[in-house]
ROZAMI-318078 format. One line per 2 residues: number of its first residue (from 1); for each residue y, x, z of N, C-alpha, C. Coordinates in nm, 4 decimals, always signed. Example, Ala and Ser with C-alpha at 12.3 -4.5 7.8 and 13.67 -1.06 7.14 Angstrom:
2
1> -0.5690,+1.3190,+0.7800,-0.4500,+1.2300,+0.7800,-0.3300,+1.3200,+0.7800  -0.2250,+1.2850,+0.7080,-0.1060,+1.3670,+0.7140,+0.0030,+1.2900,+0.7870 $
//
This chain:
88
1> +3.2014,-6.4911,-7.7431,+3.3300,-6.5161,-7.6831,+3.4024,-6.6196,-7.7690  +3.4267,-6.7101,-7.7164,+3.5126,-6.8155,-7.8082,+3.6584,-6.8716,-7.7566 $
3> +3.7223,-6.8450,-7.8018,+3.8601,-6.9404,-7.7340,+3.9085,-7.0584,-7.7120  +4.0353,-7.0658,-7.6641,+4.0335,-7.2373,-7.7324,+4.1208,-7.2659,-7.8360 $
5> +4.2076,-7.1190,-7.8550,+4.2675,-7.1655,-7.9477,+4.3342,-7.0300,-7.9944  +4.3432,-7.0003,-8.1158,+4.4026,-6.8792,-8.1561,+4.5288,-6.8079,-8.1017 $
7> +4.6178,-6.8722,-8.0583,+4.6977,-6.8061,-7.9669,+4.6414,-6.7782,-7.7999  +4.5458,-6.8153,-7.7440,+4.4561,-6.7836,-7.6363,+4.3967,-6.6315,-7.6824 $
9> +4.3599,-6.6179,-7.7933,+4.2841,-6.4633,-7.8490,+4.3828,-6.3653,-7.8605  +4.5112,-6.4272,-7.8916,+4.5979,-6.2767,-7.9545,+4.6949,-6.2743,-7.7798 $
11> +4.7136,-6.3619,-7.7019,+4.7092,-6.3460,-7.5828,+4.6284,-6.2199,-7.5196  +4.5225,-6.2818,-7.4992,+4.4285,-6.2279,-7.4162,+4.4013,-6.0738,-7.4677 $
13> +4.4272,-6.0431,-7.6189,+4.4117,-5.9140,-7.6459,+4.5503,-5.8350,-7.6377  +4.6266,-5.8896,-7.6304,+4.7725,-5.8478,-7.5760,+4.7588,-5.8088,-7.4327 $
15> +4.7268,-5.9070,-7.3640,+4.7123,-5.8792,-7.2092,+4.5592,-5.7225,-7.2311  +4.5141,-5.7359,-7.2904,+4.4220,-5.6722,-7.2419,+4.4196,-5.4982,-7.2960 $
17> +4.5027,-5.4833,-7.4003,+4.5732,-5.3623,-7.4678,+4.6816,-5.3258,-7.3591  +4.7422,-5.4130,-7.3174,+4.8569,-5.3483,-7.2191,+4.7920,-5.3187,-7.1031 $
19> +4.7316,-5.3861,-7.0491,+4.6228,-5.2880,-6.9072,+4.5657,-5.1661,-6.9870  +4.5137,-5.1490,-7.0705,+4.4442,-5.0068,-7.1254,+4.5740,-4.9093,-7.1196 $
21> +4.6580,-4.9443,-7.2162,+4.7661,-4.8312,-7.2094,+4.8237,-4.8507,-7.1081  +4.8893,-4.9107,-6.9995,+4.9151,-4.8988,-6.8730,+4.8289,-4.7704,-6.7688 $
23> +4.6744,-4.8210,-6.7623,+4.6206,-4.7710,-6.7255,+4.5561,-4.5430,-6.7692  +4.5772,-4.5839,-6.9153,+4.5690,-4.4556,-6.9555,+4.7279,-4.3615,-6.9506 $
25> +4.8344,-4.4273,-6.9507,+4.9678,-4.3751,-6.8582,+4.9352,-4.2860,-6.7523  +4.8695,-4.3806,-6.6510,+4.8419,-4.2789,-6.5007,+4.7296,-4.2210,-6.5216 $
27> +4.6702,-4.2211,-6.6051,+4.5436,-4.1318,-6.6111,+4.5972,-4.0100,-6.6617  +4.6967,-3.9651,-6.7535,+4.7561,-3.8977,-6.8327,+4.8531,-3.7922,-6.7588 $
29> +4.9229,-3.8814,-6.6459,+5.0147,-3.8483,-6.5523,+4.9533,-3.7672,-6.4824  +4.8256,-3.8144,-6.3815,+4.7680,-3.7445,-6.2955,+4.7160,-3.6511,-6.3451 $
31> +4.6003,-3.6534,-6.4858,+4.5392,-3.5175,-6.5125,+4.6354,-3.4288,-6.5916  +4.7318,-3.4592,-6.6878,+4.8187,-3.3790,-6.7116,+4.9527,-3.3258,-6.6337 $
33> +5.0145,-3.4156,-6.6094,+5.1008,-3.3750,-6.5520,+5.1154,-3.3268,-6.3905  +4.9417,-3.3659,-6.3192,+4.9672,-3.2964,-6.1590,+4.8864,-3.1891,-6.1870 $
35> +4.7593,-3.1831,-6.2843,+4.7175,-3.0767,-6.3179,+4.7443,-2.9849,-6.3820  +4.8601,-2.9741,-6.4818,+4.9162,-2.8375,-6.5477,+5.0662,-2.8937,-6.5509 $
37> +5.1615,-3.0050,-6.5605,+5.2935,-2.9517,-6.5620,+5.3167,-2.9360,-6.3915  +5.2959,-3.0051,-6.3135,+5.3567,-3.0181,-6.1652,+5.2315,-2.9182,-6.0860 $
39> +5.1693,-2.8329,-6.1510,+5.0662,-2.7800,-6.1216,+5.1209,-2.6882,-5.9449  +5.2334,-2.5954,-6.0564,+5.3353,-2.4755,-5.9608,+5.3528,-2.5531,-5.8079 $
41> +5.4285,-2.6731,-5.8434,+5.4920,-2.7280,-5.7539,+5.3940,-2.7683,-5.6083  +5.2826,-2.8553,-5.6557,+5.2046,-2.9323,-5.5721,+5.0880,-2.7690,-5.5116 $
43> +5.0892,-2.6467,-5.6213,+4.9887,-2.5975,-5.5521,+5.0469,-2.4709,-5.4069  +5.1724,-2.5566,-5.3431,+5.2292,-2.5284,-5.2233,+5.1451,-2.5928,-5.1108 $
45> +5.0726,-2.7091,-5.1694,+5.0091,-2.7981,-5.0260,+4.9019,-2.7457,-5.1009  +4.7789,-2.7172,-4.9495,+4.6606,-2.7174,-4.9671,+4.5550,-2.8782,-4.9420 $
47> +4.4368,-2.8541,-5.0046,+4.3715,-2.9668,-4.9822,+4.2386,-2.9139,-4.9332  +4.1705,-2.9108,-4.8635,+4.0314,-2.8746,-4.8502,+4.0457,-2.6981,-4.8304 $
49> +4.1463,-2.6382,-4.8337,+4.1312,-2.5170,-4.8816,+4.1417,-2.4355,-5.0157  +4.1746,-2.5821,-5.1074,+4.2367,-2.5599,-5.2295,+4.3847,-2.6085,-5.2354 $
51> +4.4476,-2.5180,-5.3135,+4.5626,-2.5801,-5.3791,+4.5507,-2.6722,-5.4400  +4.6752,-2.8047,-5.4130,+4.6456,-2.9058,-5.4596,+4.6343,-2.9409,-5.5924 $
53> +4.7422,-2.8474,-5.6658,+4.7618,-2.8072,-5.8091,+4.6238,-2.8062,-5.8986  +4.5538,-2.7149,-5.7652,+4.4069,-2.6586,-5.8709,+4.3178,-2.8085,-5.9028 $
55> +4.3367,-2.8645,-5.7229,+4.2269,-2.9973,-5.7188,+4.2429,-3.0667,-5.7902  +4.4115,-3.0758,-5.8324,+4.3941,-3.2246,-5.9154,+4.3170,-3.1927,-6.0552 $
57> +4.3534,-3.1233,-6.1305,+4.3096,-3.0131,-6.1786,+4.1862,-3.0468,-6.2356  +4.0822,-2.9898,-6.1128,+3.9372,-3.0199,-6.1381,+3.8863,-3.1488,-6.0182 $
59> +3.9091,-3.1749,-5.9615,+3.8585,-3.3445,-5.9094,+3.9738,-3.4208,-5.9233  +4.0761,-3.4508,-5.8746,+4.1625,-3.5387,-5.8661,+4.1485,-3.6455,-5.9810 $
61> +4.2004,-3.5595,-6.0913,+4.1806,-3.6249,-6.2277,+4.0466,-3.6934,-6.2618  +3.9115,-3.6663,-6.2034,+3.8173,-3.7531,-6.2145,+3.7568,-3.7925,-6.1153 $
63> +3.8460,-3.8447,-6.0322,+3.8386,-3.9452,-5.8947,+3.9444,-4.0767,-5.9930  +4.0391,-4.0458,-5.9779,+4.1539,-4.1416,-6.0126,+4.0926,-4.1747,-6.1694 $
65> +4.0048,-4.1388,-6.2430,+3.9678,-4.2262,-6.3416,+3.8511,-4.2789,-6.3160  +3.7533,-4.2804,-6.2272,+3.6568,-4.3830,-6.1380,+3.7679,-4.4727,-6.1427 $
67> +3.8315,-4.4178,-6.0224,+3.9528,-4.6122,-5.9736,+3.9962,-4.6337,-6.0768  +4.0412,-4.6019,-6.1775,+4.0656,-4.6664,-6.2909,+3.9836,-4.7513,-6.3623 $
69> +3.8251,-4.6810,-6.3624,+3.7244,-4.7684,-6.4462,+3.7097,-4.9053,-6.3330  +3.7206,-4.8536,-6.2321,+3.6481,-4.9743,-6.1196,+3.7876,-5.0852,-6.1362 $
71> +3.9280,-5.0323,-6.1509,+4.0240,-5.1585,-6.1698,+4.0482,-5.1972,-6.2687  +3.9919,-5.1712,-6.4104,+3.9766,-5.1877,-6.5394,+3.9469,-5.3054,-6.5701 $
73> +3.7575,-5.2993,-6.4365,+3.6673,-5.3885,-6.4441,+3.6945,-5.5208,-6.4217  +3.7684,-5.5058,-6.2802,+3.7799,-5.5945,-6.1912,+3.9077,-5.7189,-6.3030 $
75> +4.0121,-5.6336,-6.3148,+4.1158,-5.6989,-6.3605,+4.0516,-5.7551,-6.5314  +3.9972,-5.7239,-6.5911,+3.8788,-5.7782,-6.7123,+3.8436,-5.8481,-6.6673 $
77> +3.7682,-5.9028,-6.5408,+3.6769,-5.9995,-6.5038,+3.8232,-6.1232,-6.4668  +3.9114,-6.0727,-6.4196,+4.0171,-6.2042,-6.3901,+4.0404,-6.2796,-6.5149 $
79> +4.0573,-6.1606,-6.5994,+4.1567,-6.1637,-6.7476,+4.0795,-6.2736,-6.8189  +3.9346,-6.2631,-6.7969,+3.8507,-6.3370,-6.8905,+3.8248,-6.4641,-6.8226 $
81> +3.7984,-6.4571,-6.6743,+3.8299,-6.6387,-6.5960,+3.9169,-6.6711,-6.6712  +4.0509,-6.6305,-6.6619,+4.1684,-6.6626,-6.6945,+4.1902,-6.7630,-6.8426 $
83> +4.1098,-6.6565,-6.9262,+4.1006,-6.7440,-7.0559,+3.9863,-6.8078,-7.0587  +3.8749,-6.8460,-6.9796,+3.7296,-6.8690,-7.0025,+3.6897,-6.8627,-7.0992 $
85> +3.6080,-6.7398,-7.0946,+3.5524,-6.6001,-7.1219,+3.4456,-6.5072,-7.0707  +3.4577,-6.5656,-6.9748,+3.3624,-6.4618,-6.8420,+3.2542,-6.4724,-6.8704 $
87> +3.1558,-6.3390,-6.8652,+2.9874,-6.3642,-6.9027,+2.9060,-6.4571,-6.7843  +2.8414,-6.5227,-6.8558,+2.7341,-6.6066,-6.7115,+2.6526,-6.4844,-6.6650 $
//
């Protein structure tokens, strides 16, 4: 990986630390906070025959971190056009 210029690197790792913690925010949100604080609340609606409380619980939380890895990817692959970067 080479840049073009040292402020292009501390850029690009700026941009690319703030998508991680952005992204681990809602990961945090959904498995903690829909799965045990908002647990009570949400497990009023059912989903499948589960409370939603329970689902997020045990799937929700590792559905929504798939879409996370898959928009991780995607937005990495811009990030690095962006600075040209991108693997051949």
């Amino acid at each position: 990986m080479a840049f073009k210029s040292e402020d292009d690197a501390k850029n690009y790792w700026r941009e690319n630390v703030s998508l991680v913690v952005k992204l681990m925010v809602i990961w945090f949100v959904v498995s903690f906070g829909c799965g045990i604080l908002f647990a009570d609340a949400l497990n009023s609606i059912q989903l499948g025959g589960y409370k939603l409380g329970f689902w997020f619980a045990q799937q929700g939380s590792i559905y929504t971190f798939l879409v996370l890895i898959w928009y991780y990817a995607k937005a990495m692959g811009k990030l690095d056009a962006k600075y040209g970067v991108e693997e051949e």
